[in-house]
C-alpha positions in Angstrom: -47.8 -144.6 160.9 -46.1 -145.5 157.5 -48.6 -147.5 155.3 -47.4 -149.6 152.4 -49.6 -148.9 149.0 -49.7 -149.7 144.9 -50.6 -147.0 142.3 -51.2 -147.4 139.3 -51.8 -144.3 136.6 -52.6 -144.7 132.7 -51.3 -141.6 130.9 -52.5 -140.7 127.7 -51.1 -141.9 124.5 -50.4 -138.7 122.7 -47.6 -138.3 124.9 -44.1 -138.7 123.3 -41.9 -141.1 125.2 -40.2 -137.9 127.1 -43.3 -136.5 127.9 -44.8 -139.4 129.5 -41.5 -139.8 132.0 -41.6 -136.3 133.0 -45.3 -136.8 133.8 -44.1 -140.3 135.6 -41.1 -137.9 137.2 -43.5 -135.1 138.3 -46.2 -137.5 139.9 -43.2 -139.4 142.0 -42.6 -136.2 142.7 -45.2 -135.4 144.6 -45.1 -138.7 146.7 -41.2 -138.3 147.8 -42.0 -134.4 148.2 -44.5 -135.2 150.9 -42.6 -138.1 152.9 -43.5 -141.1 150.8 -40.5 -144.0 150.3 -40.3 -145.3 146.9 -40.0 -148.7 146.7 -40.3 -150.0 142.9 -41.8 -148.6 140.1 -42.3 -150.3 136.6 -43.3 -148.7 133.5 -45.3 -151.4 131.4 -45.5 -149.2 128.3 -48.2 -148.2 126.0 -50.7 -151.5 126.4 -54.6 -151.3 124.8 -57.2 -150.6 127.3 -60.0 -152.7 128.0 -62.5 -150.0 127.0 -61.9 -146.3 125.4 -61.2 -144.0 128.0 -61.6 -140.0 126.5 -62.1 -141.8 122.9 -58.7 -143.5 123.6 -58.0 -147.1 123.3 -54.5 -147.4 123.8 -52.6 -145.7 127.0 -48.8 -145.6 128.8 -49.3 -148.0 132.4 -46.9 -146.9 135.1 -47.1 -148.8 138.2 -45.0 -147.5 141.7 -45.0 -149.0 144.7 -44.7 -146.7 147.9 -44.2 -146.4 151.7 -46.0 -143.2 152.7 -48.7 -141.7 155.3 -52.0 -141.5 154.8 -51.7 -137.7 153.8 -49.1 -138.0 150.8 -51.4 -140.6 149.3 -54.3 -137.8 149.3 -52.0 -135.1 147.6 -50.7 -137.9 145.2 -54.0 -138.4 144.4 -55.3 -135.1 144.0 -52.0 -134.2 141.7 -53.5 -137.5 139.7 -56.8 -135.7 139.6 -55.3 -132.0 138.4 -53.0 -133.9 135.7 -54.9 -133.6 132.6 -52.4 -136.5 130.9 -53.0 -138.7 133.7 -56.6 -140.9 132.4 -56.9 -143.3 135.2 -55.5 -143.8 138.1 -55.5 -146.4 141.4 -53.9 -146.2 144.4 -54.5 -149.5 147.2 -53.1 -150.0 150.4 -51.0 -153.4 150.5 -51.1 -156.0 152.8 -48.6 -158.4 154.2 -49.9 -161.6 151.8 -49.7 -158.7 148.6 -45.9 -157.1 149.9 -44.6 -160.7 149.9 -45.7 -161.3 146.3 -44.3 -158.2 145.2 -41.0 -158.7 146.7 -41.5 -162.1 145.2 -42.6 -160.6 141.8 -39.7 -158.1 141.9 -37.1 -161.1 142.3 -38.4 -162.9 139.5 -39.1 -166.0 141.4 -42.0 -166.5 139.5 -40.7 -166.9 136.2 -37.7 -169.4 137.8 -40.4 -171.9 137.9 -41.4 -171.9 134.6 -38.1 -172.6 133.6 -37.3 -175.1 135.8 -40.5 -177.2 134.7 -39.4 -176.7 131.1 -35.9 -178.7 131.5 
C-alpha cells in the first residue's frame, strides 16, 4: 500500500548551482525509478546550518514530497547514504493532519491571512 512521506536532503555547498539540480535530479530519480509519485518538491536554496556538518556551515535544502511503497523509500534512502554531496538527509511518513497542511502550505493559504489582517 502507497504511503505518503517528506524528505528532506542538505547537499553540500561547494556545489555550483548545476551541480546541486543534477544531484536534486538523480536522487528524484531514484524515487520515480522505483514506483514513487512525486507530489511537490521545493528547493529552499543555500540556508546556514544550525551547527557545522563536515566543517560546513552553510548547505543547499531541497525538500520533495512523495507517494511511494515502503521499499522505494529504503533505496531512496540508501542512494542518500552512497551520495557523497548529500550531508543530511530525512525522510518521515505523513499523516492525514501533516498532508492537509501541505496542501494548505502549497496553496499559499497561509500567507492570505497575513495579508488580509494587514488591510
Amino acid at each position: 500500500m502507497k504511503k505518503s512521506y517528506e524528505s528532506v536532503f542538505i547537499l553540500t555547498p561547494v556545489l555550483s548551482e548545476t551541480q546541486m539540480k543534477d544531484t536534486a535530479d538523480k536522487l528524484k530519480k531514484v524515487l520515480t525509478d522505483s514506483g514513487a509519485e512525486l507530489i511537490n518538491e521545493e528547493n529552499w536554496g543555500l540556508k546556514k546550518l544550525a551547527y557545522p556538518i563536515q566543517h560546513k556551515t552553510t548547505g543547499f535544502y531541497y525538500l520533495v514530497e512523495f507517494n511511494s511503497e515502503p521499499d522505494s523509500v529504503n533505496a531512496f534512502e540508501i542512494a542518500c547514504r552512497r551520495d557523497e554531496k548529500v550531508m543530511r538527509f530525512l525522510t518521515i511518513s505523513l499523516d492525514k493532519h501533516a498532508l492537509e497542511y501541505n496542501d494548505k502550505r502549497r496553496k499559499g493559504e497561509f500567507n492570505k491571512k497575513k495579508e488580509e489582517v494587514a488591510s
